[in-house]
C-alpha positions as a Python dict, from the first residue, in 0.01 Angstrom:
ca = {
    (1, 'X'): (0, 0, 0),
    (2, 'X'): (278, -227, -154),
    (3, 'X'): (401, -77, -442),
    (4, 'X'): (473, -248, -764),
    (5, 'X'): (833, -206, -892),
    (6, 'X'): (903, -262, -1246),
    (7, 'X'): (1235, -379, -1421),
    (8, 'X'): (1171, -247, -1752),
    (9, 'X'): (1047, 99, -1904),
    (10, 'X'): (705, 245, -1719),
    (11, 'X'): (382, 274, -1876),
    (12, 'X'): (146, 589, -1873),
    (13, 'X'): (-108, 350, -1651),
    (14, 'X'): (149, 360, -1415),
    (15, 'X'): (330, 667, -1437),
    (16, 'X'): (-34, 801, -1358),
    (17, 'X'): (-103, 655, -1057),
    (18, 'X'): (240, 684, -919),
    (19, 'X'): (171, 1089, -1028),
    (20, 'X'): (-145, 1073, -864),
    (21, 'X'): (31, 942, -538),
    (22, 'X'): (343, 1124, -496),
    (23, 'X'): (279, 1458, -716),
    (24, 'X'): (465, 1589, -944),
    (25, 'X'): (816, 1638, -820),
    (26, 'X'): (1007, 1307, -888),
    (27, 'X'): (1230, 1301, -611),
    (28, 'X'): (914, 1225, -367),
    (29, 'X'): (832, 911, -597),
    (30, 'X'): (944, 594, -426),
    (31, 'X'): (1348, 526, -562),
    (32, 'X'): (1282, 173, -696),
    (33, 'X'): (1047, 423, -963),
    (34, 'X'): (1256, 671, -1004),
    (35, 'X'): (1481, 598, -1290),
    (36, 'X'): (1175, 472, -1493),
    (37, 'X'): (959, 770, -1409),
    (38, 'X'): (1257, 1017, -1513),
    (39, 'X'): (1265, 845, -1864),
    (40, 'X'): (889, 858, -1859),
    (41, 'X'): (867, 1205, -1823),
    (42, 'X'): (1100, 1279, -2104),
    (43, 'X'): (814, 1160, -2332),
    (44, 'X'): (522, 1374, -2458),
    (45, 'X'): (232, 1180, -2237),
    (46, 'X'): (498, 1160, -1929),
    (47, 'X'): (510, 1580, -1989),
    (48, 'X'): (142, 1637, -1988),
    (49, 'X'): (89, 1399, -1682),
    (50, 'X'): (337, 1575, -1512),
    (51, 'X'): (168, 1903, -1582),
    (52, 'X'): (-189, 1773, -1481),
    (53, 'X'): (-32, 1657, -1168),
    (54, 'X'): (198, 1979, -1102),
    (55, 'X'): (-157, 2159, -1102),
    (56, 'X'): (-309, 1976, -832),
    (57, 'X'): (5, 2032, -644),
    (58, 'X'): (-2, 2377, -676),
    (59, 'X'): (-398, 2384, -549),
    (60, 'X'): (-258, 2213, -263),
    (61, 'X'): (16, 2397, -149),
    (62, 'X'): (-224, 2717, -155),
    (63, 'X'): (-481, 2573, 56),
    (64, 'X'): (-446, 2692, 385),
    (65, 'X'): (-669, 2579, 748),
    (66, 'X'): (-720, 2931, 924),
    (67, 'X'): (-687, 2901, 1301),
    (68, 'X'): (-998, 2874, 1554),
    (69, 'X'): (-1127, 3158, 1688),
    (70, 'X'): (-1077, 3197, 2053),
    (71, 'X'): (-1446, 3175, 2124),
    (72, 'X'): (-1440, 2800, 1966),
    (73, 'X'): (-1182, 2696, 2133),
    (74, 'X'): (-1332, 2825, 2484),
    (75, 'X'): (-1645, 2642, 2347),
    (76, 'X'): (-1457, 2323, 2273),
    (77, 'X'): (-1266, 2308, 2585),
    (78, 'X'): (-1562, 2415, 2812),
    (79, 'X'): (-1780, 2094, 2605),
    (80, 'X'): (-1490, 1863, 2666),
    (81, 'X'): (-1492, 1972, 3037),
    (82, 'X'): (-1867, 1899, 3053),
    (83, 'X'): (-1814, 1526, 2900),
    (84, 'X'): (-1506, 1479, 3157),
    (85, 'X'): (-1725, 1571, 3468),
    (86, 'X'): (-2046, 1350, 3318),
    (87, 'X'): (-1814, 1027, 3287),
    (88, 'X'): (-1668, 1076, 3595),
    (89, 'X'): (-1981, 1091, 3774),
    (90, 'X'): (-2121, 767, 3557),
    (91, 'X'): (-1857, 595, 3633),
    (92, 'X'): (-1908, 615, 4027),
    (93, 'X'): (-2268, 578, 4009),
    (94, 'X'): (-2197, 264, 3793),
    (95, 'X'): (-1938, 185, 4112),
    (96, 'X'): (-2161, 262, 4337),
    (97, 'X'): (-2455, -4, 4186),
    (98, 'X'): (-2170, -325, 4170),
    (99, 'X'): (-2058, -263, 4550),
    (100, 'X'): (-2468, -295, 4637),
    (101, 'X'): (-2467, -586, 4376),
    (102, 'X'): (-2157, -775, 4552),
    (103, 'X'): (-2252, -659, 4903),
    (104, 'X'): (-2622, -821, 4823),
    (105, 'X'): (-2454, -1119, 4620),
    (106, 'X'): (-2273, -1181, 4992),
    (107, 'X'): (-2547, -1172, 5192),
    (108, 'X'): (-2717, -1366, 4986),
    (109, 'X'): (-2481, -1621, 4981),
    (110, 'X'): (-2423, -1608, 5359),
    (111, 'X'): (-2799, -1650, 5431),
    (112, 'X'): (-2770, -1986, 5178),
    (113, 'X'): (-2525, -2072, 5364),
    (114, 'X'): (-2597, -2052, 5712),
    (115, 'X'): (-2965, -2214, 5608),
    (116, 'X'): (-2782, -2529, 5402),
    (117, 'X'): (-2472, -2577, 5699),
    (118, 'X'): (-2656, -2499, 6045),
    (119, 'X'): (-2852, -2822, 6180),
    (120, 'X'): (-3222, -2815, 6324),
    (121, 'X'): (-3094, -2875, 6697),
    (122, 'X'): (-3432, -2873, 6945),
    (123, 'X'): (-3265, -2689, 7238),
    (124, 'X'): (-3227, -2902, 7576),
    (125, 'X'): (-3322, -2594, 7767),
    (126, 'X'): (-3639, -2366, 7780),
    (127, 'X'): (-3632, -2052, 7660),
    (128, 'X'): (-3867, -1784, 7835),
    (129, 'X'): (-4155, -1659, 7631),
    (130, 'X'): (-4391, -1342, 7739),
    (131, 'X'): (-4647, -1571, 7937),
    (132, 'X'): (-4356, -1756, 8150),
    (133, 'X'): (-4260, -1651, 8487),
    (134, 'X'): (-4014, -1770, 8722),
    (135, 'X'): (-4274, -1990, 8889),
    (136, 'X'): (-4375, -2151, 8581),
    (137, 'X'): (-4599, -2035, 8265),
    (138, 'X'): (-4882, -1787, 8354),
    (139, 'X'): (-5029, -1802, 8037),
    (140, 'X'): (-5399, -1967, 8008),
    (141, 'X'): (-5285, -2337, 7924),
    (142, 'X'): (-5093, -2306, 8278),
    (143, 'X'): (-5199, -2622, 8439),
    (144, 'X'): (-5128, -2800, 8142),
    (145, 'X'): (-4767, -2661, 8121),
    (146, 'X'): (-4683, -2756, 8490),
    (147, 'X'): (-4794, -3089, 8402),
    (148, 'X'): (-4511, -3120, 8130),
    (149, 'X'): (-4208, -3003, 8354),
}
């Protein structure tokens, strides 16, 4: 937040919220306030602010965060483990599903490809079915088919 600096003496508006801020010991009050503050506080209202803010820093100072216990911080660990493994493995699985996309994307796109680009072209040759022989076609149209050649 961009504080407001003032040329002139400070109000109790602001020496309030500047008390609020920065607590009660001047020197951690931004410098540009300082010299304002310290005539301020000489006052009667600047004196009870300071108290009312002194108090709060004195609450503060006392709190204290105790430590975890071991057995939370096997618990945490063990839990963060847990989520490490389960991403892992979603992450391959999600792998796993865009190789099979791209590998079906391909042959998708060859199939397209080879059906747009490859001509009908009626083979000059004959190919040998199941009812042709080397003699000629032994299926049941037979005399027919020797009539063709």
């Amino acid at each position: 937040m961009a504080e407001k600096t003032t040329g002139g003496p400070m109000d109790a508006g602001r020496f309030a919220a500047l008390a609020d801020a920065y607590g009660s010991a001047l020197h951690r009050w931004p410098p540009a306030e300082q010299a304002a503050a310290m005539l301020f506080a000489e006052t009667e209202q600047g004196r009870a602010i300071l108290r009312r803010a002194g108090r709060l820093d004195v609450m503060l100072d006392r709190y204290r965060v105790e430590a975890p216990s071991p057995a939370l911080h096997r618990a945490i660990v063990a839990r963060a483990t847990t989520e490490v493994r389960q991403e892992r493995r979603r992450r391959f699985w999600w792998l796993g599903f865009g190789l099979a996309g791209v590998g079906l994307a391909g042959a998708v796109a060859g199939l397209a490809l080879v059906t747009v680009v490859s001509p009908d072209i009626q083979p000059d040759h004959y190919v040998m079915d199941a009812n042709a022989t080397s003699f000629g076609d032994a299926g049941p149209d037979s005399d027919q088919a020797e009539e063709d050649l």
